[in-house]
C-alpha positions as CSV (number, residue, x, y, z in Angstrom):
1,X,-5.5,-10.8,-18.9
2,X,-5.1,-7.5,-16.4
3,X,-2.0,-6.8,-15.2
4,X,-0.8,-4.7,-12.4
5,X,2.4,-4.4,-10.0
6,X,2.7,-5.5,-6.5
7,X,5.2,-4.6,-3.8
8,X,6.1,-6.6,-1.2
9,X,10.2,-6.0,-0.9
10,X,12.5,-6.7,1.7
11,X,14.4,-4.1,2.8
12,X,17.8,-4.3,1.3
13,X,19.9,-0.8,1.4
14,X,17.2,1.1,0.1
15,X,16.6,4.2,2.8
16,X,12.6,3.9,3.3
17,X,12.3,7.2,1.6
18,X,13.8,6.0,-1.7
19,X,11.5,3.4,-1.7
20,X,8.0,4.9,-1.3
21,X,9.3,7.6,-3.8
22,X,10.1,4.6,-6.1
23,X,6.7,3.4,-5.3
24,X,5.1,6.5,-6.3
25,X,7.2,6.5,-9.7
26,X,6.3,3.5,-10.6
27,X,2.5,4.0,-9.9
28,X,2.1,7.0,-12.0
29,X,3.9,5.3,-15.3
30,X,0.8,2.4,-14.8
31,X,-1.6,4.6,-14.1
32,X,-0.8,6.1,-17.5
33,X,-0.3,3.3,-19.6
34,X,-3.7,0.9,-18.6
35,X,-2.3,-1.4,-16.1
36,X,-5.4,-2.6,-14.0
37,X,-4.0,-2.5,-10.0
38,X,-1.5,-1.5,-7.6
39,X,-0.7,-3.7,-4.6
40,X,0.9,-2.6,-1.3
41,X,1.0,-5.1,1.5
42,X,1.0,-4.9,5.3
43,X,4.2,-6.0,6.8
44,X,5.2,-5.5,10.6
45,X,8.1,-6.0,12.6
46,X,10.6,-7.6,10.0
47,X,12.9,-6.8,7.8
48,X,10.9,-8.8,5.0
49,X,8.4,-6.4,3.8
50,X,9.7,-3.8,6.7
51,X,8.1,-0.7,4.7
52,X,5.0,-1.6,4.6
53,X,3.0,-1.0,7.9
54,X,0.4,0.4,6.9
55,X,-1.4,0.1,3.0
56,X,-4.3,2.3,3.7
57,X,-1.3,5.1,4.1
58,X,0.8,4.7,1.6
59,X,-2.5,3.7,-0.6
60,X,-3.8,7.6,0.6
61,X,-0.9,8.7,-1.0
62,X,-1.5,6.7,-4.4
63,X,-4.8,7.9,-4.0
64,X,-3.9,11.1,-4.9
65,X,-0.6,10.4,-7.4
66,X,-3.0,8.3,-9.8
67,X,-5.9,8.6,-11.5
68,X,-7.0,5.3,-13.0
69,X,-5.6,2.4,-11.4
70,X,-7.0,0.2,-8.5
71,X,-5.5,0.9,-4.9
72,X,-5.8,-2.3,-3.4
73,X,-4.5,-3.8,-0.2
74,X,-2.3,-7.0,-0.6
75,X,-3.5,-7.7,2.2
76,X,-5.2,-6.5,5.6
77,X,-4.5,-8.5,8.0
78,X,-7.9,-8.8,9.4
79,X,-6.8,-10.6,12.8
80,X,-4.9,-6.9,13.5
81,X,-7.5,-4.6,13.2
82,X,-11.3,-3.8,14.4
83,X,-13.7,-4.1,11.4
84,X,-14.8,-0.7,12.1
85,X,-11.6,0.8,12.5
86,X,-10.4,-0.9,8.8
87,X,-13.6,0.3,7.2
88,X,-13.6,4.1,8.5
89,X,-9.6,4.3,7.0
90,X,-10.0,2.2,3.5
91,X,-13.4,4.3,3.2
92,X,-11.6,7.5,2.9
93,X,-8.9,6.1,0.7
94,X,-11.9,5.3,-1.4
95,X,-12.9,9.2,-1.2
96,X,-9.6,10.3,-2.3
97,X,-9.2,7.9,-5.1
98,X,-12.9,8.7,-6.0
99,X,-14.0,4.8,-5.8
100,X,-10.6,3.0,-6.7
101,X,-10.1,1.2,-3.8
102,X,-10.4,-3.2,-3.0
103,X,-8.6,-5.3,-0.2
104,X,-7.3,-9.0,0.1
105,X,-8.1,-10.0,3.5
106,X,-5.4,-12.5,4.8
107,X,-5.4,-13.9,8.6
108,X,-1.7,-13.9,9.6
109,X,0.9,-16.2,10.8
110,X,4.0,-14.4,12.1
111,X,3.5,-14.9,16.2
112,X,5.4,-11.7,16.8
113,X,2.8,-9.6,14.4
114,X,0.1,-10.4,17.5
115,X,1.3,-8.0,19.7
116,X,-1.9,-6.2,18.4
117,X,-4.4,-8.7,19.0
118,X,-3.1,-11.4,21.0
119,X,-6.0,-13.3,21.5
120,X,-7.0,-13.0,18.0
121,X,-3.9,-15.7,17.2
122,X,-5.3,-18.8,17.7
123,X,-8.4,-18.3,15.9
124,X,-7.0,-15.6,13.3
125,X,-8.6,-17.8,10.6
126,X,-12.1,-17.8,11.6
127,X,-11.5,-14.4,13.0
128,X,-11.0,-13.0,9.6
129,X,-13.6,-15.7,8.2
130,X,-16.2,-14.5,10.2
131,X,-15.6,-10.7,9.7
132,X,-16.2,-10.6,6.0
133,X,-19.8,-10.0,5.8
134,X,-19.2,-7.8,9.0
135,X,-16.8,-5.8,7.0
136,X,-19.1,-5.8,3.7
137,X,-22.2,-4.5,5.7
138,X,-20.4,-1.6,7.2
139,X,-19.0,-0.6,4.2
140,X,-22.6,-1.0,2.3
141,X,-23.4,1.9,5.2
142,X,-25.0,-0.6,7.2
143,X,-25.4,-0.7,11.1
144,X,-23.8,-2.9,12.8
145,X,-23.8,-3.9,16.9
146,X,-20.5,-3.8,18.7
147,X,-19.2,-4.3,22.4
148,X,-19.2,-1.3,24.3
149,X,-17.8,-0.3,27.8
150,X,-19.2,-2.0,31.2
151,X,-20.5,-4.8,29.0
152,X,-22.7,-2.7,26.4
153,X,-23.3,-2.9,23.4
154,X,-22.7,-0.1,21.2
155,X,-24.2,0.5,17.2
156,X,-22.0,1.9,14.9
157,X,-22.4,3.1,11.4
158,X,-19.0,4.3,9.7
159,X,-18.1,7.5,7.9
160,X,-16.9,8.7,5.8
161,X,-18.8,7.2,3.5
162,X,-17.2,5.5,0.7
163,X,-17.4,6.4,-3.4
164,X,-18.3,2.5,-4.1
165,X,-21.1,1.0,-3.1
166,X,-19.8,-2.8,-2.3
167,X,-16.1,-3.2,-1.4
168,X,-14.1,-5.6,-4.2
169,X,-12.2,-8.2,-1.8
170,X,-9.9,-10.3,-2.4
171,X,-8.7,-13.7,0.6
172,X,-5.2,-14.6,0.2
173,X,-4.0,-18.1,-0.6
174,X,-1.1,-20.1,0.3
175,X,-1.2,-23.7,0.9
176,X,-4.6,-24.6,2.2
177,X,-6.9,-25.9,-0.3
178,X,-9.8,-24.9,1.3
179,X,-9.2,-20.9,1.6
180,X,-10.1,-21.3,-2.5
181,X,-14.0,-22.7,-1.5
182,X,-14.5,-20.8,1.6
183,X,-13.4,-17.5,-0.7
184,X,-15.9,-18.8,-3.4
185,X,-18.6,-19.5,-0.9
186,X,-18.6,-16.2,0.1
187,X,-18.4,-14.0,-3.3
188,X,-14.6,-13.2,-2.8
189,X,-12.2,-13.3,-5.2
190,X,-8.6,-15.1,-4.4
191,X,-4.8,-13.8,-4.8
192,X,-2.3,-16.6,-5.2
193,X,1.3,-17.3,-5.9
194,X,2.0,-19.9,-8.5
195,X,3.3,-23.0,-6.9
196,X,2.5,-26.1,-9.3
197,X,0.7,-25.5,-12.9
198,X,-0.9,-28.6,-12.0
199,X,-2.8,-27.5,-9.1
200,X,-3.5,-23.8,-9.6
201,X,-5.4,-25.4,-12.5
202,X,-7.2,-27.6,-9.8
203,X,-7.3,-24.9,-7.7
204,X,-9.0,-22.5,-9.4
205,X,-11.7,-25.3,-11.1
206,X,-12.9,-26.1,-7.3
207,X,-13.1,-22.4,-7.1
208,X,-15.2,-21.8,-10.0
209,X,-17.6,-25.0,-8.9
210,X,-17.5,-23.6,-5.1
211,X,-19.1,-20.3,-6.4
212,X,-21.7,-22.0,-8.8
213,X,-23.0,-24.3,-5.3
214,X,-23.0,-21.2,-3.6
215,X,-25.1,-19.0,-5.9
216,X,-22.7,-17.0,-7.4
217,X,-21.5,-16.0,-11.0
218,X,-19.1,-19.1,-11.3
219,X,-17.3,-16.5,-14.1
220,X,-17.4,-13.8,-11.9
221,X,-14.7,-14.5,-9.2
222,X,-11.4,-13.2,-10.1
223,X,-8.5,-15.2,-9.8
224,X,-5.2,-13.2,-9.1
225,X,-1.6,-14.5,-9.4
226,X,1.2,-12.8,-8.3
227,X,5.1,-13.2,-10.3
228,X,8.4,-11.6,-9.8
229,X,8.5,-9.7,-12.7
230,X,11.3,-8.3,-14.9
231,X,11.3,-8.5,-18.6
232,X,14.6,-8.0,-21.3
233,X,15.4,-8.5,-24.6
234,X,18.3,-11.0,-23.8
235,X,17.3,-14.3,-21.8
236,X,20.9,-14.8,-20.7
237,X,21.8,-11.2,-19.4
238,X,18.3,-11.5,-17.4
239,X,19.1,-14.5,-15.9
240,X,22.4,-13.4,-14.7
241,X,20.6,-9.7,-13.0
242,X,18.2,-11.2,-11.1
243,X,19.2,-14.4,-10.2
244,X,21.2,-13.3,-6.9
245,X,18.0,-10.5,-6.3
246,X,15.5,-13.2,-6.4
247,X,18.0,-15.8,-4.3
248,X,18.7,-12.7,-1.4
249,X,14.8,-12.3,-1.6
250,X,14.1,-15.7,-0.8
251,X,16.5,-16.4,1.6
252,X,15.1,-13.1,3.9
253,X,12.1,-14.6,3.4
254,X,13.0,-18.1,4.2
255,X,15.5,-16.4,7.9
256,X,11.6,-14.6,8.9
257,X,10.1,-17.9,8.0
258,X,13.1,-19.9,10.2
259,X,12.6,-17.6,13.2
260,X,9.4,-17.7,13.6
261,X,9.7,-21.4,13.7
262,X,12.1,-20.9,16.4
263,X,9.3,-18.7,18.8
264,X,6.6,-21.1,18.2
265,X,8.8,-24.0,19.3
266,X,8.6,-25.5,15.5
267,X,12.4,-24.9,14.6
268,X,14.1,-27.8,11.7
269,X,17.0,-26.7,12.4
270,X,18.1,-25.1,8.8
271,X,21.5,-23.7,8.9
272,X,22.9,-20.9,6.6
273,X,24.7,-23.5,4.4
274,X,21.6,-25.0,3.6
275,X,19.8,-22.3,3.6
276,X,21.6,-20.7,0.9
277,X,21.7,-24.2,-1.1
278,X,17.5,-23.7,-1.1
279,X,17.6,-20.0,-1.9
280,X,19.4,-20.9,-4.7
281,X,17.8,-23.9,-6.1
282,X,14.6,-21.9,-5.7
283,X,15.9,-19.2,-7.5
284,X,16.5,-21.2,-10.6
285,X,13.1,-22.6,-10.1
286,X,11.0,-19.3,-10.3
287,X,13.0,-18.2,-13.4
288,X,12.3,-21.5,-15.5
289,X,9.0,-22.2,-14.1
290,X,7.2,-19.1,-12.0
291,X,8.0,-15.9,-12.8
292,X,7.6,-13.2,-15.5
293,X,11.7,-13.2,-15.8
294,X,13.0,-12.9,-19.3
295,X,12.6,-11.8,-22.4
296,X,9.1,-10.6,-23.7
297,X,8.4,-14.1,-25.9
298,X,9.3,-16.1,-22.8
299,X,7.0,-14.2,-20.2
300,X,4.1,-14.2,-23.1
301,X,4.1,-18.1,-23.2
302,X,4.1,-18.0,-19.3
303,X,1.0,-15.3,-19.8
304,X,-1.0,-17.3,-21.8
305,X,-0.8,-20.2,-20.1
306,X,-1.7,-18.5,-17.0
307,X,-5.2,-17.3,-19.0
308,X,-5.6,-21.2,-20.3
309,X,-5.7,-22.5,-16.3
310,X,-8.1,-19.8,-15.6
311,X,-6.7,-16.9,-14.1
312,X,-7.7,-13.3,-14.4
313,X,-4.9,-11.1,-13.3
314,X,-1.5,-11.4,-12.8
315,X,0.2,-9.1,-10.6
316,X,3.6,-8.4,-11.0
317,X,6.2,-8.4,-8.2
318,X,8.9,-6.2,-9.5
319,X,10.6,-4.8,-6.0
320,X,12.8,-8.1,-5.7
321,X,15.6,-6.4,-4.9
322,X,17.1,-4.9,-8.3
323,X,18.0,-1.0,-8.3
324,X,15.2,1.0,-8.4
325,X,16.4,2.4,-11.3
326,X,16.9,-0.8,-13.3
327,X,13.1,-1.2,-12.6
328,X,11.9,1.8,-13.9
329,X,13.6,1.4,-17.1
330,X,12.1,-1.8,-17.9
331,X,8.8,-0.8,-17.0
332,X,8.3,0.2,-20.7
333,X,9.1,-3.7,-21.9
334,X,6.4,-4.5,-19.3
335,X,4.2,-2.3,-20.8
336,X,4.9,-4.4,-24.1
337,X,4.3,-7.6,-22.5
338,X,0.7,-6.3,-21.0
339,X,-0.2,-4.5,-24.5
340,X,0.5,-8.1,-26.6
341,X,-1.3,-10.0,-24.2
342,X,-4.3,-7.6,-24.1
343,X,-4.7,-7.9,-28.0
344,X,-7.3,-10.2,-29.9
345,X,-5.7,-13.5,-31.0
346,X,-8.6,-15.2,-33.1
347,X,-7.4,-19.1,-33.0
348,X,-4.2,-18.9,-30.3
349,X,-2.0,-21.8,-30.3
350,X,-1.1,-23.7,-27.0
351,X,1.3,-22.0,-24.9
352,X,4.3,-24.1,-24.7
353,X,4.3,-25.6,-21.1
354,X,7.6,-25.3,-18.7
355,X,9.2,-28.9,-18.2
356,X,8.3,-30.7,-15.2
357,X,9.8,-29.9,-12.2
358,X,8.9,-30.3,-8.6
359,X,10.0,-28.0,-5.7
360,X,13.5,-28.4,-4.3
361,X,13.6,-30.9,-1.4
362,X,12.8,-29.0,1.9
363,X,12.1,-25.8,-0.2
364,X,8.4,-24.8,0.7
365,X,6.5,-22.8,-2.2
366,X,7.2,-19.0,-0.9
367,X,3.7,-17.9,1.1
368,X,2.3,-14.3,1.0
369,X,3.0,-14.7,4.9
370,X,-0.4,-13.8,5.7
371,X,-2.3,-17.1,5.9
372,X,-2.4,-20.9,6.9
């Protein structure tokens, strides 16, 4: 199993300073001790994930703190950018990272995100879809045909030129079972949250028989889920630190989710009491079921069950909302949990599997926010 971290925090009182030097911290203590990957996603216009404008930035400046790990985009919103103008930037990230660099591509959902590309919203799937090979062929240092000015079309190939020949990408998954075969059917690998045991493992079987139909390695595809992530050596006096972190953290998520309802005319009417009755249920639901909370033994059971349904990766989502400081000096006992999982066991036993439990009524599983 690979591990690496993701970000993808709200804002809390953290000034945005604090945070990318947090960001930095935590990079260079994985890039020294073998974690695989760091995520950075792009966020606009929201509180929820408010730091984040721009990953081939801040991933510039990883570029250049690190030395080993991945620098990978969690996601590009494809729908907001010209293919040419996200290959040019993620193609000198690549330069300064010397060949480090991958992208999830997601399509988008927030309306009030399409200020860049309004007509891109309706079609935002397809429009990302469609641009993958587009995407691939420029970065292979291909040419590729373009609309000009006064109705011409123009050729461009892109510089600079990147380190890596092909580009590792990644499509984002949230609720639509078909994102996992149109990924597969075109060589990319998928990045997931873990909503139901049950059909991740489903999930990620059409997955592998999507690639095999398609021509591809059916073993090649990598299969990445993110957790919140914090690991202790007492399960009670974890429980009690991040369960209000996780609950804010799903509640901001769950006001951006409510107003965006509200623009597009969708609205159920949530108020704050119930709100806050879901964030907390949901809360106590990732702990017992979906996260890397706990202590080490707890989040190593979770781990290898995780390998047993398939996946590849699991990328940890350790900006929740705790101090910054509390993080960092826990990212040793996550460096525990990532060296016990990465060592031979000839003959494992079964993970033990979490009771059954099904998502709090009118709680929807927590999306990425980047696709439908």
């Amino acid at each position: 199993m690979d591990f690496s971290v993701y970000f993808f925090s709200a804002n809390d009182r953290n000034d945005f300073g604090a945070r990318y030097r947090f960001i930095l911290d935590v990079a260079r203590f994985i890039d020294r001790h073998g974690f695989t990957a760091i995520w950075t996603p792009e966020r606009h216009f929201q509180e929820f994930g408010g730091s984040f404008p721009s990953p081939a930035v801040l991933s510039a400046a990883l570029a250049v703190a690190t030395e080993n790990l991945q620098l990978r985009a969690g996601s590009v919103v494809l729908p907001h950018h010209h293919p040419v103008r996200m290959v040019e930037e993620w193609s000198l990230v690549d330069q300064l990272s010397r060949g480090r660099v991958g992208v999830c591509l997601a399509t988008g959902w927030h309306r009030g995100d399409f200020v860049f590309y309004p007509g891109h919203y309706e079609q935002r799937r397809q429009y990302t879809l469609d641009n993958v090979e587009t995407v691939a062929a420029l970065w292979r240092g291909e040419t590729r045909t373009f609309p000009g000015p006064d109705g011409q079309d123009l050729d461009v190939r892109t510089y600079p030129r990147p380190c890596r020949p092909e580009l590792p990408m990644w499509l984002v998954h949230t609720s639509n079972p078909r994102t996992w075969v149109d990924a597969a059917e075109r060589g990319l690998n998928v990045l997931t949250l873990l909503t139901s045991w049950e059909k991740l493992e489903e999930d990620v079987g059409r997955y592998r028989a999507a690639r095999e139909r398609a021509g591809h390695d059916p073993a090649a595809g990598t299969v990445t889920v993110g957790m919140h992530t914090y690991i202790g050596d007492d399960e009670q006096r974890v429980r009690e630190l991040v369960r209000e972190p996780v609950k804010r953290y799903l509640a901001s998520f769950m006001t951006q989710k409510r107003n965006d309802d509200k623009v597009s005319g969708h609205s159920r009417g949530t108020d704050a009491a119930e709100q806050d009755r879901l964030a907390t249920l949901m809360a106590d639901d990732y702990y017992d079921r979906r996260s890397l909370l706990g202590t080490e033994d707890k989040c190593a059971a979770t781990v290898e069950r995780l390998r047993a349904v398939g996946v590849d990766e699991v990328a940890c989502l350790v900006d929740f909302g705790l101090p910054f400081d509390t993080v960092t000096r826990a990212l040793p006992a996550l460096d525990a949990l990532r060296r016990r999982c990465a060592a031979p066991r000839p003959n494992p036993a079964p993970a033990p599997a979490p009771a059954p439990a099904s998502t709090p009524a009118g709680a929807e599983p927590m999306s990425w926010y980047y696709t439908t």
